[in-house]
Kinemage of the C-alpha trace (Angstrom):
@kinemage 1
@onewidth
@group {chain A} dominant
@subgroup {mainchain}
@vectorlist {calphas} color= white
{ca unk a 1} P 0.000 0.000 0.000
{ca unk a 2} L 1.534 3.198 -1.240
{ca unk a 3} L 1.359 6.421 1.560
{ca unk a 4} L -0.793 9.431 -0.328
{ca unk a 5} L 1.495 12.185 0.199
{ca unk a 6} L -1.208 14.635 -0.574
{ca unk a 7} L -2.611 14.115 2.924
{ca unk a 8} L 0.996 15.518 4.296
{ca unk a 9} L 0.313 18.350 2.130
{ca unk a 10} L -3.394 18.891 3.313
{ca unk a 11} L -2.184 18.180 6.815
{ca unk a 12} L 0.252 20.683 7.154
{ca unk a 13} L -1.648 24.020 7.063
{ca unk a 14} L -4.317 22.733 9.551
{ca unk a 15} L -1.576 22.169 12.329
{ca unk a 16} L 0.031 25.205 11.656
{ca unk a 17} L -3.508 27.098 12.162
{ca unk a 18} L -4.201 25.198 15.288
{ca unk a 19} L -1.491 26.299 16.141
{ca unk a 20} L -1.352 29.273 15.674
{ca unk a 21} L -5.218 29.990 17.168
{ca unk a 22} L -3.511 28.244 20.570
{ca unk a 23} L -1.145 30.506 20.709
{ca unk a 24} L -3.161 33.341 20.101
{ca unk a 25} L -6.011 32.053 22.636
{ca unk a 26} L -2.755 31.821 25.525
{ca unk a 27} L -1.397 35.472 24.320
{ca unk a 28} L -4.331 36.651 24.993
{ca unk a 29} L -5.265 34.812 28.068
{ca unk a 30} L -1.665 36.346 29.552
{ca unk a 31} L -2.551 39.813 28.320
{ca unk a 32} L -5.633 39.677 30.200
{ca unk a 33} L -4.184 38.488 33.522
{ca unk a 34} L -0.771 40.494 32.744
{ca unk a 35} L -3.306 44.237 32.720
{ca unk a 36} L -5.430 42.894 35.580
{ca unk a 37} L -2.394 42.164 38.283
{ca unk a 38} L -0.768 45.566 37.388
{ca unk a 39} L -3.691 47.200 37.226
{ca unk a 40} L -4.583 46.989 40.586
{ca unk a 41} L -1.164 46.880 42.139
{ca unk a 42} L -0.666 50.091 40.549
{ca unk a 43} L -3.754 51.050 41.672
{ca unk a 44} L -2.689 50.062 45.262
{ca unk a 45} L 0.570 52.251 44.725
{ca unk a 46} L -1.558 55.240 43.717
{ca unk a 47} L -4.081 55.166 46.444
{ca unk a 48} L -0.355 54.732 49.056
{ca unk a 49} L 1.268 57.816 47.258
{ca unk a 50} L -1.917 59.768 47.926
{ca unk a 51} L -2.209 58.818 51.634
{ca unk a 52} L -5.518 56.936 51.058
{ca unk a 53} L -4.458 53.716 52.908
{ca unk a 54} L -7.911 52.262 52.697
{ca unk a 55} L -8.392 52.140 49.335
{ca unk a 56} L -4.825 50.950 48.612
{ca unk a 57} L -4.884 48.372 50.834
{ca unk a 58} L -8.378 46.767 49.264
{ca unk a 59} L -6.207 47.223 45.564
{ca unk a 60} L -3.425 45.452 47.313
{ca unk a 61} L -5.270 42.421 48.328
{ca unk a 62} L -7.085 42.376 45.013
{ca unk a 63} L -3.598 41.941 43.792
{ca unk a 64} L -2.676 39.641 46.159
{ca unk a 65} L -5.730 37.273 45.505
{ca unk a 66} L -5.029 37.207 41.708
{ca unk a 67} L -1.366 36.315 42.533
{ca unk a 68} L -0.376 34.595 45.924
{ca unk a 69} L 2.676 34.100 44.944
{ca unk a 70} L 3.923 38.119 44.807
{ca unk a 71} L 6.222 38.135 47.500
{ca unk a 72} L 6.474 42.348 47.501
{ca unk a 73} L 2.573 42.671 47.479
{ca unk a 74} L 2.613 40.351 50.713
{ca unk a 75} L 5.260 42.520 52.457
{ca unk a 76} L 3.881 46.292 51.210
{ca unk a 77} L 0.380 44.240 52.696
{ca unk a 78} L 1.852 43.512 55.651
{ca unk a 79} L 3.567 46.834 56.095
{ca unk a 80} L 0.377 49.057 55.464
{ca unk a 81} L -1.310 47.090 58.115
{ca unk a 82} L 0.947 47.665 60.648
{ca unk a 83} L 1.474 51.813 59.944
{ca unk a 84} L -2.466 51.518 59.872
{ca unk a 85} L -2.457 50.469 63.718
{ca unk a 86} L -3.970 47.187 62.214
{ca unk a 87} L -1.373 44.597 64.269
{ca unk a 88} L -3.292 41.453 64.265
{ca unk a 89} L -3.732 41.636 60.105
{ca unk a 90} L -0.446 42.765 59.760
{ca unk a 91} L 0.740 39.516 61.999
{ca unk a 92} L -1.403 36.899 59.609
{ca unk a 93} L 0.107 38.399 56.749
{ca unk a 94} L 3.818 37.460 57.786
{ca unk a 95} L 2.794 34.356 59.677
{ca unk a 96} L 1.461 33.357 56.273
{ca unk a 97} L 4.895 34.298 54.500
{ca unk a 98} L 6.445 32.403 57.504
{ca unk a 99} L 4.493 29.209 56.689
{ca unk a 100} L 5.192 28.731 53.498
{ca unk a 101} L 7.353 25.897 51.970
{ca unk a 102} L 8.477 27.665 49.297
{ca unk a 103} L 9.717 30.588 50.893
{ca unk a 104} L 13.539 31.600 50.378
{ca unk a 105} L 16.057 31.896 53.299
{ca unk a 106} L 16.242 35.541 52.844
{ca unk a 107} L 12.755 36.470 52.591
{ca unk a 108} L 12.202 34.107 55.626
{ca unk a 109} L 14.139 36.150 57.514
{ca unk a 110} L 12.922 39.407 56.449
{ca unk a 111} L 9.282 38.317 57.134
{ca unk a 112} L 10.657 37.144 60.537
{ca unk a 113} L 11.601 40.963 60.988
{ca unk a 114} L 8.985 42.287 60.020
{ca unk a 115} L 6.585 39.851 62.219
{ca unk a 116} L 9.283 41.186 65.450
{ca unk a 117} L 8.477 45.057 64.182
{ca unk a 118} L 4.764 44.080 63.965
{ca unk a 119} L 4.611 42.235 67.969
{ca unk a 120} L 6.859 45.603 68.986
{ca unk a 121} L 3.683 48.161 67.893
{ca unk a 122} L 1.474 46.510 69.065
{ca unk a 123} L 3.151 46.264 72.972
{ca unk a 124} L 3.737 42.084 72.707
{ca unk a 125} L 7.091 42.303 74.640
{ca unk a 126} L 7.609 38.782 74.915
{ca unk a 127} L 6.625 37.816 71.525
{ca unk a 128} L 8.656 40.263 70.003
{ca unk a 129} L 11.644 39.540 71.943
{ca unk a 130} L 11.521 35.807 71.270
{ca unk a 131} L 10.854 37.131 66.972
{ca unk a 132} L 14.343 38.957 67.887
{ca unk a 133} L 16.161 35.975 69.247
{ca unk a 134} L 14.991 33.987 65.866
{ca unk a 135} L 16.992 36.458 64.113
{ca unk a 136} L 20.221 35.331 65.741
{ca unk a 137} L 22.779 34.107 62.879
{ca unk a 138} L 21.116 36.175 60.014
{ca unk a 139} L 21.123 39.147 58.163
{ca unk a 140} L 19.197 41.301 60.348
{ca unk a 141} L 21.373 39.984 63.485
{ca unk a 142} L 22.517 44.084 63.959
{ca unk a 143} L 18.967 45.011 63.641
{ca unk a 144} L 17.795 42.958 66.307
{ca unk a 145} L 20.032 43.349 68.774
{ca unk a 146} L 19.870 46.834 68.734
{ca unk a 147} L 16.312 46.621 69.245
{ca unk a 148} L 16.833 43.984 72.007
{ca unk a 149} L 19.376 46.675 73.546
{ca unk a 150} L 16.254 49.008 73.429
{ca unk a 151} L 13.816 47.438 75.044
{ca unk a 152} L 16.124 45.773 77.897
{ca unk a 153} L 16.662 49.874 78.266
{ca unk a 154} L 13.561 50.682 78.537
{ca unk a 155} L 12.029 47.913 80.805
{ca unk a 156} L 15.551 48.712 82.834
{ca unk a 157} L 16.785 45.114 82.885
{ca unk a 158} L 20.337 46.581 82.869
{ca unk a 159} L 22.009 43.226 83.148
{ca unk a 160} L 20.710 41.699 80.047
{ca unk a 161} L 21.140 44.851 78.128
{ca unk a 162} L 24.779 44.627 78.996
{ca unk a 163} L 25.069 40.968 77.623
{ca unk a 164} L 23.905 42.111 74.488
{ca unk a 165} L 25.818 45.754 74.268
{ca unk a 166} L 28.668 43.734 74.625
{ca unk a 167} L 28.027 40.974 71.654
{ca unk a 168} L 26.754 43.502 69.867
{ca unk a 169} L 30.329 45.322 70.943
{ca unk a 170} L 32.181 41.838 70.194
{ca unk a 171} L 30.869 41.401 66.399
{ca unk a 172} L 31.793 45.282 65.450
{ca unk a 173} L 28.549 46.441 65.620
{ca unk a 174} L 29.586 49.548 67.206
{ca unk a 175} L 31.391 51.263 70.320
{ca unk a 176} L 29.392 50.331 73.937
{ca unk a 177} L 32.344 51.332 76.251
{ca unk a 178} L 29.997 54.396 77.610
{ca unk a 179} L 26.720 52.498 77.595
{ca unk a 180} L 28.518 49.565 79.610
{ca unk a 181} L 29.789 51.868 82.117
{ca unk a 182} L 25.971 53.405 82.261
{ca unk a 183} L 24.483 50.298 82.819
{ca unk a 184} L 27.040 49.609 85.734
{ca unk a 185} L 26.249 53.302 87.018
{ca unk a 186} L 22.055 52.097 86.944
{ca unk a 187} L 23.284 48.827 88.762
{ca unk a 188} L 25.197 50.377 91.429
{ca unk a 189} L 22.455 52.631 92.079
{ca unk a 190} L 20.070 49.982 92.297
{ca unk a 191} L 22.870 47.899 94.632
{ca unk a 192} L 22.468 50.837 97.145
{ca unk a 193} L 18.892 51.969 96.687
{ca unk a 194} L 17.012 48.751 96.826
{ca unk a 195} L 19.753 46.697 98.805
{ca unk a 196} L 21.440 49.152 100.932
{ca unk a 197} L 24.688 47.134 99.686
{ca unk a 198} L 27.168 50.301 99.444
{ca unk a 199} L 30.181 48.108 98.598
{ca unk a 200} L 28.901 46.462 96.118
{ca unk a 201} L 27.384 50.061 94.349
{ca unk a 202} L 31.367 50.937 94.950
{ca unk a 203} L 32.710 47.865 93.253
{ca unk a 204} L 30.373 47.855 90.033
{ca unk a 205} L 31.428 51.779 89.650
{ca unk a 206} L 34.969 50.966 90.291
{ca unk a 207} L 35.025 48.527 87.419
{ca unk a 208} L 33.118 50.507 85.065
{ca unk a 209} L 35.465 53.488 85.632
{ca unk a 210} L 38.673 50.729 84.810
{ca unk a 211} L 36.446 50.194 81.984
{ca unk a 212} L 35.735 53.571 80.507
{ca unk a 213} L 38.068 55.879 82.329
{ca unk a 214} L 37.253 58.869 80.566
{ca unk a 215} L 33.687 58.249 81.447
{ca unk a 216} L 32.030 61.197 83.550
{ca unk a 217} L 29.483 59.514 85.108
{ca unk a 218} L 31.214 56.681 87.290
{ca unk a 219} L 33.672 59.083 88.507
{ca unk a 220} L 30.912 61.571 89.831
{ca unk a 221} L 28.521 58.992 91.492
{ca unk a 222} L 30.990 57.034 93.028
{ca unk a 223} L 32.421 60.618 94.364
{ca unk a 224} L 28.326 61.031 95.587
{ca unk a 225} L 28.746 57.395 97.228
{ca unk a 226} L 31.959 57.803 99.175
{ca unk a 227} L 30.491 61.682 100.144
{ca unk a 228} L 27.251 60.051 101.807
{ca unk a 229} L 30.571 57.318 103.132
{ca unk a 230} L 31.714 60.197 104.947
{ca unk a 231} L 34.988 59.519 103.179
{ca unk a 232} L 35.210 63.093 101.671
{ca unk a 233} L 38.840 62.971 100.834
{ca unk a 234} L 37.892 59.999 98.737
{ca unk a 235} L 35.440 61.932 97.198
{ca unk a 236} L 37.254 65.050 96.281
{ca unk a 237} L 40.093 62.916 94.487
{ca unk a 238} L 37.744 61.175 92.366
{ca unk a 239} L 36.255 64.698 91.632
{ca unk a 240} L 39.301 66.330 90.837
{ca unk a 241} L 40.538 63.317 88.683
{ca unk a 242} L 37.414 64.641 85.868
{ca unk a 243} L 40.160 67.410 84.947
{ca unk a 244} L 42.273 64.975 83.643
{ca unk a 245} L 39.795 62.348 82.418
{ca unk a 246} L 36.018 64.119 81.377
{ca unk a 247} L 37.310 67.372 81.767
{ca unk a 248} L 33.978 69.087 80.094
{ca unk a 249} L 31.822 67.712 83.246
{ca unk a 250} L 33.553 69.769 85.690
{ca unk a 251} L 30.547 72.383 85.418
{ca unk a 252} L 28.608 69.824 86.624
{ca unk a 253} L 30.360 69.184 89.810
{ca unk a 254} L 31.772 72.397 90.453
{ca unk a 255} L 29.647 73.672 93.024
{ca unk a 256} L 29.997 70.310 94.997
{ca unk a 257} L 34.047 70.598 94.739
{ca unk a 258} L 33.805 73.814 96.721
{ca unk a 259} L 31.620 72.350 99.244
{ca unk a 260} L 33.869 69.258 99.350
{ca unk a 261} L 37.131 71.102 99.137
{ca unk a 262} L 36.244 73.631 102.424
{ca unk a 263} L 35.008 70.639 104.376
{ca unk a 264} L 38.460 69.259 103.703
{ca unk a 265} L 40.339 72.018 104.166
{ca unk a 266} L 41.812 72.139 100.447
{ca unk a 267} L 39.409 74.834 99.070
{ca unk a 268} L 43.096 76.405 97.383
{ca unk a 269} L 43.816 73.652 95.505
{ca unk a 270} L 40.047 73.462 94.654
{ca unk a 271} L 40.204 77.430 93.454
{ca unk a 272} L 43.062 77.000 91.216
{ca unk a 273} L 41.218 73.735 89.428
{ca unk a 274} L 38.624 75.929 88.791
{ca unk a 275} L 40.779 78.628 87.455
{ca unk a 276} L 42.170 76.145 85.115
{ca unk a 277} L 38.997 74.748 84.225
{ca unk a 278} L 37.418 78.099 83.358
{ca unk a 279} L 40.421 79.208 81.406
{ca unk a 280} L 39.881 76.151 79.240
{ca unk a 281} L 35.956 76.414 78.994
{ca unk a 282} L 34.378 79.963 80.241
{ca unk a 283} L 30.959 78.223 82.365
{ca unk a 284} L 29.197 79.890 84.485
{ca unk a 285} L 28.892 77.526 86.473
{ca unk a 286} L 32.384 77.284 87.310
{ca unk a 287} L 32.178 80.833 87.878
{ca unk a 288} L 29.764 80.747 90.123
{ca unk a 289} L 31.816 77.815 92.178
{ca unk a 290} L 34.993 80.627 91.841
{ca unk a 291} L 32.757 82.784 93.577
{ca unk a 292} L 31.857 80.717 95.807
{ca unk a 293} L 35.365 79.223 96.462
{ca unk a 294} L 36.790 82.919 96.967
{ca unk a 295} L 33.897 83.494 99.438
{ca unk a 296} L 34.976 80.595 101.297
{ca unk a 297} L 38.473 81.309 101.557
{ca unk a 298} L 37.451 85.049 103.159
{ca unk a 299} L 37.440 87.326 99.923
{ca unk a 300} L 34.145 89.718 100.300
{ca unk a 301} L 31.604 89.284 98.108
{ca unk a 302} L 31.941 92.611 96.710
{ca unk a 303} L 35.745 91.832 95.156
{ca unk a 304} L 34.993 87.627 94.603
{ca unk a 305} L 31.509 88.664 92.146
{ca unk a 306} L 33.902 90.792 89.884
{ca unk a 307} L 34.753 87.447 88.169
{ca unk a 308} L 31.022 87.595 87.155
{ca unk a 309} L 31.941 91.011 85.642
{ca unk a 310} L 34.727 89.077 84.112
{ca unk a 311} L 32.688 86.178 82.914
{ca unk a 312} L 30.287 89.137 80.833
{ca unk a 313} L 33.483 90.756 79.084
{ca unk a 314} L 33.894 87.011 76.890
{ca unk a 315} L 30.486 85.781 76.568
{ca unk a 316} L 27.454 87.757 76.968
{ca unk a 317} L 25.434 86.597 80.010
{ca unk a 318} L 22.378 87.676 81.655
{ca unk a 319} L 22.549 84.851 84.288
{ca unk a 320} L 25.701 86.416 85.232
{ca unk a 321} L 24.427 89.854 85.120
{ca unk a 322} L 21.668 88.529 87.345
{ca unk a 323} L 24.149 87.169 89.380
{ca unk a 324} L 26.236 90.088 89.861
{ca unk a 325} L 23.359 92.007 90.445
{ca unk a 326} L 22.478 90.135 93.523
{ca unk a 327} L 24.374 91.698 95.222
{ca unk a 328} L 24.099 95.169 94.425
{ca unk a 329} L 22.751 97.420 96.055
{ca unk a 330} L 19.697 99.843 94.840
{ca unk a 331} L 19.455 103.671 95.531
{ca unk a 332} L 16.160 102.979 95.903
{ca unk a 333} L 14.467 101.480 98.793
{ca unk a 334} L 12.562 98.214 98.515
{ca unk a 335} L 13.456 97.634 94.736
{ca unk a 336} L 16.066 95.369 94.799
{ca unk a 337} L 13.679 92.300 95.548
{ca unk a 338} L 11.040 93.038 93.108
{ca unk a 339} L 14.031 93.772 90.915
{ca unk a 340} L 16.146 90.548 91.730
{ca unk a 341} L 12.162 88.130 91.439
{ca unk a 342} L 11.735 89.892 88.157
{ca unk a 343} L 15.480 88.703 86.621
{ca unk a 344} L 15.294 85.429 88.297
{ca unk a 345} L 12.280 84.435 86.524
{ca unk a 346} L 13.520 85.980 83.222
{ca unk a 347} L 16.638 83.678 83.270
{ca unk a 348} L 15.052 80.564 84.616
{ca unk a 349} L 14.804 79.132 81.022
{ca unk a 350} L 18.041 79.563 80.151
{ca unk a 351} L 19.735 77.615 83.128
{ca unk a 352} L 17.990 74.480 81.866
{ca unk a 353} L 19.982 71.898 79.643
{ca unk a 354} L 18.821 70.985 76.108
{ca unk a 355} L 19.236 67.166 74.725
{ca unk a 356} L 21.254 67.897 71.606
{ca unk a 357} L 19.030 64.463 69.430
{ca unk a 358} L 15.612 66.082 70.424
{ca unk a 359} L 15.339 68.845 71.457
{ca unk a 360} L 14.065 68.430 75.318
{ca unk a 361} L 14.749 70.770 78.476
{ca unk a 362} L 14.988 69.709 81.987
{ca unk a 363} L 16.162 71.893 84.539
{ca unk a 364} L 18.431 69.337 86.202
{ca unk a 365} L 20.570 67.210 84.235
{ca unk a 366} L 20.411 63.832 83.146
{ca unk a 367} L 22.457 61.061 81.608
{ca unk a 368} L 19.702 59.583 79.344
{ca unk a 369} L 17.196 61.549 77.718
{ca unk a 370} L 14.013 61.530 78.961
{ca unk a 371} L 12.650 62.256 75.453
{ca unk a 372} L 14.674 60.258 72.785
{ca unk a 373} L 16.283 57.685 75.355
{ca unk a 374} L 19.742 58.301 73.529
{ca unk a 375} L 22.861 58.342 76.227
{ca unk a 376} L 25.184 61.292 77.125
{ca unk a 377} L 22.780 63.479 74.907
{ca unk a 378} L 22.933 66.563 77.022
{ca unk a 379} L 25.789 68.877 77.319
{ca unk a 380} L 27.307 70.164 80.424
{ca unk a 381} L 26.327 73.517 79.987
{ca unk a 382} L 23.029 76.151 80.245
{ca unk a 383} L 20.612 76.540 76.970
{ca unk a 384} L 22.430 80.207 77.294
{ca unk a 385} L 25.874 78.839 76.654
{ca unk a 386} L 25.345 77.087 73.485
């Protein structure tokens, strides 16, 4: 039986247009599904851009639902929920990325983060510290531990935010000499004001002083703790050591070295620190404790306040002018008070120190921020010094 090769020849066209009409018909399928995904996760992206979060986040789930597999959509999702205050949908939506087989090492551990930011909003302590323990090992290590670092601050569990300052320290993540020796400071404190243990306060501020000699803070409470000791010889060498090591805190002691240095009979070696002090940073605080000192040592008042004269002629004061004013006296009867009131108030605000991250005032000084947490924010010196 001989093969008709005029069927080949018939056959030919007809798969070449079933072909083609498949291919068409799948072309076409695509292009549909291609302009519906876009469309509304470009809708999504408009409605984000023009702070209408409600609406974007319906497009985004639209987009989601026509394409689980979109990674980005699931994280913007996820993301939108959260800024939205909405924790618990936010949560689902990277507990869903978290379940999923398929996912890829590093966008299982970015959805890991991003479940720890999403426990942190909504207050889940716990939860989000054991999300930041999960992150040990991987990319966002840094991330987390600095986080870690922040809440051990904030709930003041000083001795596990010292185990992680110092692997963060270990690994290169950054300096934690200062925050170390703070964290020993907050631990001695506690040692004396919940347990009344004084020498063990003295021995944690010891070390963190071998630690971080040029550290202020150590130095000055550990001066405090030997003061209340009665050991006020003690005291006053650990004071006048700041000269050498932190010598900008001296204005913050300066008034206590006078007290410190009469009761110990070495208020002329206490002036002449001062002097040096000043002569290296004009405060007026140390001028005030120059007055004070020269007072002390049996200079009247009238010759020991021309140093707030002195102050005036290189920086522009009104505390010291207030100051100086004290104790001057008026021609006419009964004004000096109403006078001296009216200054007082007038400087008041600029005696207070400013935290150089944020912005906040206090009138006494602190070594944390109230406002922005950050450490050794605040300078040693009056709003009207900077």
């Amino acid at each position: 039986m001989e093969f008709d090769f005029s069927w080949l020849l018939l056959g030919v066209p007809i798969v070449f247009a079933l072909g083609w009409f498949a291919s068409r018909f799948d072309l076409r399928q695509l292009r549909i599904e291609n302009r519906q995904a876009p469309k509304a996760y470009f809708k999504g992206l408009d409605y984000l851009l023009n702070e209408q979060q409600d609406q974007a986040i319906d497009a985004f789930i639209e987009a989601v639902q026509r394409d689980p597999d979109t990674l980005e959509l699931h994280f913007a999702l996820g993301n939108l929920f959260r800024r939205r205050g909405e924790y618990e949908r936010a949560v689902r939506v990277h507990e869903h990325l978290l379940a999923r087989a398929d996912l890829s090492q590093t966008d299982r551990e970015r959805a890991q983060y991003a479940l720890a930011q999403d426990f942190l909003k909504a207050g889940l302590i716990d939860r989000a510290e054991d999300a930041l323990r999960k992150l040990d090992g991987t990319h966002y290590q840094s991330q987390a531990w600095l986080t870690l670092l922040t809440l051990y601050e904030r709930s003041r569990d000083w001795p596990r935010a010292a185990d992680i300052a110092r692997s963060s320290q270990q690994t290169g993540v950054g300096d934690f000499t200062h925050r170390l020796a703070h964290y020993q400071c907050e631990l001695a404190a506690a040692a004396l004001d919940k347990h009344g243990d004084p020498g063990g306060a003295r021995q944690l501020l010891e070390a963190a002083i071998q630690s971080a000699p040029d550290a202020a803070r150590p130095r000055i409470q550990l001066a405090s703790l030997l003061a209340s000791l009665d050991d006020l010889r003690g005291a006053f060498e650990q004071l006048t050591l700041l000269e050498l090591h932190a010598p900008h805190a001296v204005p913050l002691v300066a008034s206590e070295l006078v007290r410190i240095g009469r009761a110990t009979a070495q208020l002329p070696r206490t002036a002449d620190l001062l002097r040096r002090c000043y002569a290296a940073t004009a405060s007026i605080d140390i001028a005030d404790a120059i007055v004070q000192a020269d007072t002390g040592a049996g200079i009247p008042m009238p010759q020991a306040r021309q140093h707030y004269l002195e102050h005036m002629t290189q920086e522009p004061s009104l505390i010291a002018a207030t100051r100086w004013l004290s104790h001057e006296p008026f021609a006419q009867e009964g004004a000096h008070p109403v006078v001296q009131r009216s200054l007082e108030h007038a400087v008041r605000p600029l005696t207070r120190y400013r935290c150089a991250a944020c912005g906040f005032e206090t009138q006494g000084y602190f070594w944390q921020c109230p406002g922005c947490q950050a450490w050794d924010s605040f300078p040693p010196r009056r709003i009207e010094e900077l």
